[in-house]
KOLNUTOR-35865 format. One record per residue: residue number from 1; x, y, z of N, C-alpha, C, CB in turn; chain. Coordinates in nm, 3 decimals, always signed. Glycine has a CB too. Layout:
<sites>
(NUM; (X; Y; Z); (X; Y; Z); (X; Y; Z); (X; Y; Z); 'A')
...
</sites>
This chain:
<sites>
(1; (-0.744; -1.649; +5.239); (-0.735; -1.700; +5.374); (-0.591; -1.733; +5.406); (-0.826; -1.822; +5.392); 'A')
(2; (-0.562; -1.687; +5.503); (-0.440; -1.725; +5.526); (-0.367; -1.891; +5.596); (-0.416; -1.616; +5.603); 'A')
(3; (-0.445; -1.983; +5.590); (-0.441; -2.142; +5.582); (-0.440; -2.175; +5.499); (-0.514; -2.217; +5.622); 'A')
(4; (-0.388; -2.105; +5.314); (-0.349; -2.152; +5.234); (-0.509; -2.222; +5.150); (-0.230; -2.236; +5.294); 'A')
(5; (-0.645; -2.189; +5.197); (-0.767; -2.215; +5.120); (-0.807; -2.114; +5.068); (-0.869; -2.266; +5.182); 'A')
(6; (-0.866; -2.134; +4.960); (-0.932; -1.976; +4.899); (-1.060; -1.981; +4.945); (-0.941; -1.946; +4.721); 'A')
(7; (-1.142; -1.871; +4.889); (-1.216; -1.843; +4.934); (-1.326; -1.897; +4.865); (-1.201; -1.739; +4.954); 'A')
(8; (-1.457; -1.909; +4.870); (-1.535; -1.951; +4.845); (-1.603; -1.829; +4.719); (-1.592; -1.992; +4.971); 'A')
(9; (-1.675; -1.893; +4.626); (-1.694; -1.781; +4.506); (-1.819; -1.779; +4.530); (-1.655; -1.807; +4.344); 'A')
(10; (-1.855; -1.631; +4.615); (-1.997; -1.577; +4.646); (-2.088; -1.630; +4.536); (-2.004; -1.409; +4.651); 'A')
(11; (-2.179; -1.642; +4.559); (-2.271; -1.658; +4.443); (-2.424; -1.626; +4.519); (-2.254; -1.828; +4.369); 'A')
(12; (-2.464; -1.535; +4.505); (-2.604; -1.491; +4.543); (-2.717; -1.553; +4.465); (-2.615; -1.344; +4.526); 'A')
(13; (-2.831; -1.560; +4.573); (-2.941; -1.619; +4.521); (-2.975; -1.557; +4.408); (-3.043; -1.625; +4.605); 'A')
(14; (-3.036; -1.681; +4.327); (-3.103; -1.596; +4.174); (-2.999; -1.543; +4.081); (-3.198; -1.447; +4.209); 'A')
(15; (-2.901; -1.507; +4.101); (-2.793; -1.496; +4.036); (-2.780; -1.549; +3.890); (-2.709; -1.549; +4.113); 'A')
(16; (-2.694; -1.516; +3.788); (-2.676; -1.569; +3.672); (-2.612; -1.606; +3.633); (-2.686; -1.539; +3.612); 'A')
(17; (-2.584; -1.773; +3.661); (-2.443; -1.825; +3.657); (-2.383; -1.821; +3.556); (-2.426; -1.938; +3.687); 'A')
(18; (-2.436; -1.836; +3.468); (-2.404; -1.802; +3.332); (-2.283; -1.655; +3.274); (-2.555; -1.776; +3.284); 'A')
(19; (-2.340; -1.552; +3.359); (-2.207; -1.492; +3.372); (-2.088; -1.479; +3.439); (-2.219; -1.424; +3.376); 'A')
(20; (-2.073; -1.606; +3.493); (-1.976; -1.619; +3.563); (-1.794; -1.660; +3.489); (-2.042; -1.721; +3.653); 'A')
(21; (-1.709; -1.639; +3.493); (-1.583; -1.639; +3.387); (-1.554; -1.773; +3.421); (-1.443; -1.523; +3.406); 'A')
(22; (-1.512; -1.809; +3.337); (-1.467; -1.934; +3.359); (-1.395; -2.011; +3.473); (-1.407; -1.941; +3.279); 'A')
(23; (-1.282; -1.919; +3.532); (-1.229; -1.919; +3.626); (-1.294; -1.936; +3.777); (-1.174; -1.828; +3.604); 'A')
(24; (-1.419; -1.843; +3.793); (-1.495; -1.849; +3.904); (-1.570; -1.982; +3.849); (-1.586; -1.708; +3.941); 'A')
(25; (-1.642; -2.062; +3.727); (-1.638; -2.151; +3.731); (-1.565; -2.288; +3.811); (-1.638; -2.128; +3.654); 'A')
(26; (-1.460; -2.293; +3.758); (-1.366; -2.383; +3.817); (-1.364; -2.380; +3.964); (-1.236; -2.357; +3.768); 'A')
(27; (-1.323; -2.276; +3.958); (-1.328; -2.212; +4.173); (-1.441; -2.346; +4.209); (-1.452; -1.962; +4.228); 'A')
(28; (-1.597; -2.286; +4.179); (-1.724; -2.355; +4.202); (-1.718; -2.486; +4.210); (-1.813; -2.328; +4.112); 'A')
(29; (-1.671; -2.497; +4.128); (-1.670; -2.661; +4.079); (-1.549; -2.738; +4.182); (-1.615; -2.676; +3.880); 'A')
(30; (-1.482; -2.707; +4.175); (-1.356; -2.741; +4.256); (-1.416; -2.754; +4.395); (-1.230; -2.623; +4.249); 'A')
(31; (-1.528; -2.669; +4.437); (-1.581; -2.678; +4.575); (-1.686; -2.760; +4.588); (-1.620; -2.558; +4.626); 'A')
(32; (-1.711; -2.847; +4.477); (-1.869; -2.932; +4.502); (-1.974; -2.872; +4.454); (-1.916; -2.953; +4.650); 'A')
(33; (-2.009; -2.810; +4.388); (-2.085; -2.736; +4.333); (-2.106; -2.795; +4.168); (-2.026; -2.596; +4.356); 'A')
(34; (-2.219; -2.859; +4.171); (-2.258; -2.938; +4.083); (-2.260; -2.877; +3.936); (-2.377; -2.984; +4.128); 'A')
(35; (-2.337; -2.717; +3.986); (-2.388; -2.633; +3.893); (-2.266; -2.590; +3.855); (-2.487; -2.530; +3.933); 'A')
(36; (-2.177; -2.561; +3.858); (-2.038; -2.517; +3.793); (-1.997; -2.610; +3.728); (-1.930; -2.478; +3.879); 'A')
(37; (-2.007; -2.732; +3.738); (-1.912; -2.835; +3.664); (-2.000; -2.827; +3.514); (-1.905; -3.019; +3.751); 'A')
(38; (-2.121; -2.839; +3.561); (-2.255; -2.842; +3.448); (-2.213; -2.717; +3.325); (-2.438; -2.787; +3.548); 'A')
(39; (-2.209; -2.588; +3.405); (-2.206; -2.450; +3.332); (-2.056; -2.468; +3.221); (-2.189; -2.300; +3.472); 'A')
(40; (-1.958; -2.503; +3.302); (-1.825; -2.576; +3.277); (-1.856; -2.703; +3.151); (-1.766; -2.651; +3.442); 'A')
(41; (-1.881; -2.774; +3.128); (-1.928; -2.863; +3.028); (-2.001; -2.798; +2.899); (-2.020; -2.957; +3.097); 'A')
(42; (-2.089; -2.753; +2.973); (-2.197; -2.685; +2.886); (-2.113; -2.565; +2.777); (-2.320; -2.600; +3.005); 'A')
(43; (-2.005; -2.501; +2.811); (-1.932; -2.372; +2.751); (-1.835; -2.420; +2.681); (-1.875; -2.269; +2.848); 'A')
(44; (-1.774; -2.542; +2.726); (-1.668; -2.605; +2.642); (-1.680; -2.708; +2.576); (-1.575; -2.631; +2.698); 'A')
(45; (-1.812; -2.769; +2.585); (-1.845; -2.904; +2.457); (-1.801; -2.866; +2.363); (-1.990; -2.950; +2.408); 'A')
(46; (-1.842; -2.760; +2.290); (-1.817; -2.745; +2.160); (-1.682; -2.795; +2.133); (-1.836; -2.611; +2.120); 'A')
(47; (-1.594; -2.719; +2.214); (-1.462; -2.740; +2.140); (-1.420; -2.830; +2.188); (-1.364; -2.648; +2.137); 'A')
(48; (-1.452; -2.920; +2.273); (-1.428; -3.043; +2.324); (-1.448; -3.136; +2.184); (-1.532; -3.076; +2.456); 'A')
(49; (-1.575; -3.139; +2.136); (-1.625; -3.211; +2.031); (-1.538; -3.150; +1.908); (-1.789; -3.196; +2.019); 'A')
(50; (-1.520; -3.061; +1.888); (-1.447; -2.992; +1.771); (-1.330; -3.115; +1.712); (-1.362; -2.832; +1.834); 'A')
(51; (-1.248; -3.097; +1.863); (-1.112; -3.183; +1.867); (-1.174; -3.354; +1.864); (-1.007; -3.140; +2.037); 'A')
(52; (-1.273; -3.356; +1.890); (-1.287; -3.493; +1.882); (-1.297; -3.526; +1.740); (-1.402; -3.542; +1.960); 'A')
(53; (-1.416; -3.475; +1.661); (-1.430; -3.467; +1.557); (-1.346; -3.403; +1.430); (-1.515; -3.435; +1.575); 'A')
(54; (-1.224; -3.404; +1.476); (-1.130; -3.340; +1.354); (-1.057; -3.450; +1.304); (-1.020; -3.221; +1.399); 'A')
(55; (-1.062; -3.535; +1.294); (-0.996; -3.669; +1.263); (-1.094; -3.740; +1.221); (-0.927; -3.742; +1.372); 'A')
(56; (-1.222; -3.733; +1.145); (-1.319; -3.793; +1.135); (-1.372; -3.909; +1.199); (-1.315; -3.804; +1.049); 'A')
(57; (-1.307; -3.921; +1.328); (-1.445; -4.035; +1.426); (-1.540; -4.059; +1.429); (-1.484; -4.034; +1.524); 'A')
(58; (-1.540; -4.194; +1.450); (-1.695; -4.211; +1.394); (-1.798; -4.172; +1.591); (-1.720; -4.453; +1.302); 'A')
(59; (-1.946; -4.185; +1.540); (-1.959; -4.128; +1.686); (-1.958; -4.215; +1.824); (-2.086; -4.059; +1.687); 'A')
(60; (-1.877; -4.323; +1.877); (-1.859; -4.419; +1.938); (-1.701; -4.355; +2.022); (-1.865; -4.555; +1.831); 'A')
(61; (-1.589; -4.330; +1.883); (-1.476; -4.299; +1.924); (-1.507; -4.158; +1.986); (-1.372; -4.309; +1.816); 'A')
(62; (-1.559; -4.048; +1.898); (-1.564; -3.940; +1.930); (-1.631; -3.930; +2.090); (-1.630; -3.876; +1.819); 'A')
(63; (-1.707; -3.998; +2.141); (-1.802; -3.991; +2.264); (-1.677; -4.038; +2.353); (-1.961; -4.099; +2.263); 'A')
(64; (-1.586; -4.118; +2.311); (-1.525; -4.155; +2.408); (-1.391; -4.029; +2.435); (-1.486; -4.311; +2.374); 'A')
(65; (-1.366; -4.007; +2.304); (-1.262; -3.861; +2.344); (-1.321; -3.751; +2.438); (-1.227; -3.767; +2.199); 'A')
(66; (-1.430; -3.728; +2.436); (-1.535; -3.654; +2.505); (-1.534; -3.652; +2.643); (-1.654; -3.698; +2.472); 'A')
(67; (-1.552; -3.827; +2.670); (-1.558; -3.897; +2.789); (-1.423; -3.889; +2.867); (-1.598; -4.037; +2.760); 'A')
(68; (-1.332; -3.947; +2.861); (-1.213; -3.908; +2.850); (-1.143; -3.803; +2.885); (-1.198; -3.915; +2.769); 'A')
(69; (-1.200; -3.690; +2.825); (-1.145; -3.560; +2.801); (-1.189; -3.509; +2.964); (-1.220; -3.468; +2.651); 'A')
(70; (-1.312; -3.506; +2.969); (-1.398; -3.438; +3.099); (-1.332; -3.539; +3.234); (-1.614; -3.464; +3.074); 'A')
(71; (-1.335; -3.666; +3.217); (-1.309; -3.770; +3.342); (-1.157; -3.665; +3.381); (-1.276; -3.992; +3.284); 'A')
(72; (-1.066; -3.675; +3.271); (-0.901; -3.646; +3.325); (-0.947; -3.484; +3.360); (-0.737; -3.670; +3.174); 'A')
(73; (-1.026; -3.406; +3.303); (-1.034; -3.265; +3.351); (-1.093; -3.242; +3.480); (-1.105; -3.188; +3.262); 'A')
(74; (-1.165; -3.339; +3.531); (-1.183; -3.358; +3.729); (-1.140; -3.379; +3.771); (-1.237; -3.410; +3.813); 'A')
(75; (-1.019; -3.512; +3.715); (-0.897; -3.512; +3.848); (-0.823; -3.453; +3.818); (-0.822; -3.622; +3.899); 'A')
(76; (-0.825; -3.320; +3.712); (-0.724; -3.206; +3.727); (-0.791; -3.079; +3.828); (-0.685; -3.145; +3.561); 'A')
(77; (-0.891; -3.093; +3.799); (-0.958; -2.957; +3.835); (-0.904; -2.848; +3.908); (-1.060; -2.979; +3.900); 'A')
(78; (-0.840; -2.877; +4.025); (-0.774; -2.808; +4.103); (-0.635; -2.697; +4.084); (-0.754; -2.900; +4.171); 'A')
(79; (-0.576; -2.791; +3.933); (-0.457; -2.732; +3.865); (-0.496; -2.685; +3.763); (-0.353; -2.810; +3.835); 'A')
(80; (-0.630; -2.592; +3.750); (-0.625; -2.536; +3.645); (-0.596; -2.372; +3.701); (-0.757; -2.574; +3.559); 'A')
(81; (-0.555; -2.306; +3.623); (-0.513; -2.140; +3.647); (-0.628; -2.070; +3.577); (-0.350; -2.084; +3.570); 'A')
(82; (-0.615; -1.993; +3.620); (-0.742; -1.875; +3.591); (-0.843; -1.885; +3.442); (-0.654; -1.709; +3.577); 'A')
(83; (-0.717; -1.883; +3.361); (-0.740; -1.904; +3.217); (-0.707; -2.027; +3.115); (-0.678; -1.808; +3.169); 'A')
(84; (-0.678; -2.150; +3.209); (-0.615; -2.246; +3.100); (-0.733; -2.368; +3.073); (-0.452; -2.319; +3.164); 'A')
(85; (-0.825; -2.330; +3.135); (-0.941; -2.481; +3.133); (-0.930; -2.530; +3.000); (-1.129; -2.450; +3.160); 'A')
(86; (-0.961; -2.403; +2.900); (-1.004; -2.401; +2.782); (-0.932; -2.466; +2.687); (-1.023; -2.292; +2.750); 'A')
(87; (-0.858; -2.389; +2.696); (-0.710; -2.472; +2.585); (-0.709; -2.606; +2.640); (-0.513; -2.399; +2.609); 'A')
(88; (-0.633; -2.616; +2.795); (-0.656; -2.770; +2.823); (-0.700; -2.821; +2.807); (-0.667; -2.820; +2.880); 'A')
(89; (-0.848; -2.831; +2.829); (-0.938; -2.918; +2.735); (-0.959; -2.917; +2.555); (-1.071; -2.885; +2.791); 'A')
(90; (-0.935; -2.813; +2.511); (-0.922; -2.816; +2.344); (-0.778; -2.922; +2.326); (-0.890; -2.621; +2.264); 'A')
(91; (-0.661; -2.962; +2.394); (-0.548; -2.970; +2.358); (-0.559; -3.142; +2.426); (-0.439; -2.840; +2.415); 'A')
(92; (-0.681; -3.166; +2.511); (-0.644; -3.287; +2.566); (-0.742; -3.364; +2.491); (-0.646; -3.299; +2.724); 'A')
(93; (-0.811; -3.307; +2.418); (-0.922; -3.375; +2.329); (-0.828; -3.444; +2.205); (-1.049; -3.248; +2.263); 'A')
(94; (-0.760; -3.355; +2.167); (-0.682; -3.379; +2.061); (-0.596; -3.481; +2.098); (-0.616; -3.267; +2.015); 'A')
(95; (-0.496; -3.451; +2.212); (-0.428; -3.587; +2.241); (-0.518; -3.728; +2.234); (-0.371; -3.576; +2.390); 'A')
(96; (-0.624; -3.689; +2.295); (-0.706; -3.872; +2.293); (-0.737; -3.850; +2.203); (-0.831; -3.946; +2.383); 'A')
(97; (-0.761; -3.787; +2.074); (-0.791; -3.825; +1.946); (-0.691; -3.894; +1.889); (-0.824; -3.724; +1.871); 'A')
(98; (-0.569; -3.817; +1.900); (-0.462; -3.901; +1.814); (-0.410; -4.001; +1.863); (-0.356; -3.837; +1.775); 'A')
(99; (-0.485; -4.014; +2.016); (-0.420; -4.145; +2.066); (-0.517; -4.267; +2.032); (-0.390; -4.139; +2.233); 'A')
(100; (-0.638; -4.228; +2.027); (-0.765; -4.341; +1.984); (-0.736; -4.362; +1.788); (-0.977; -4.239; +2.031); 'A')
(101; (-0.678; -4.289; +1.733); (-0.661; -4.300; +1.591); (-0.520; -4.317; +1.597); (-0.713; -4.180; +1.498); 'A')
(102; (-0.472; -4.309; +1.623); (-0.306; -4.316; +1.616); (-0.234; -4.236; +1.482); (-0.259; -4.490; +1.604); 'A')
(103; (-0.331; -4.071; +1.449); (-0.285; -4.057; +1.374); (-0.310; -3.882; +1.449); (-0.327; -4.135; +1.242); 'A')
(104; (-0.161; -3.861; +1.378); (-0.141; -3.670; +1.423); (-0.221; -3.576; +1.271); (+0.107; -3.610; +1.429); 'A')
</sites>
């Protein structure tokens, strides 16, 4: 669009969000779209938890790196690029890990 908004990420009825790339994720999500943030969570726990759990936390700290991790990744949402959700979130887990342990 030329007012500097993008466009809205078609999504047809019945559709399978599930194949959607990550990127059109974010798009979704970025627009209010509940089900994207969900699909978005759902694809990157793992390694969300990965980084939580690599420092052996117990599961109190780890929930909170978790917590943490996702809260700062919504008020980024907008600055993520096509391909960086992932890492960002693998790399910001780790920061609040070593910042809740104070150890690298």
């Amino acid at each position: 669009m030329e007012d500097g908004r993008t466009e809205a990420v078609p999504i047809e009825a019945g559709a399978d969000v599930r194949l959607l790339r990550d990127s059109e994720a974010v798009k979704a999500a970025e627009e209010g779209h509940q089900w994207a943030w969900n699909l978005l969570v759902e694809r990157l726990a793992p390694a969300v938890w990965s980084q939580a759990r690599a420092g052996g936390l117990g599961d109190q700290e780890a929930a909170e790196v978790f917590r943490l991790t996702w809260m700062r990744a919504a008020d980024r949402l907008s600055t993520f690029s096509a391909s960086s959700i992932r890492s960002w979130c693998e790399d910001t887990a780790e920061r609040e890990r070593v910042r809740i342990t104070g150890l690298q």
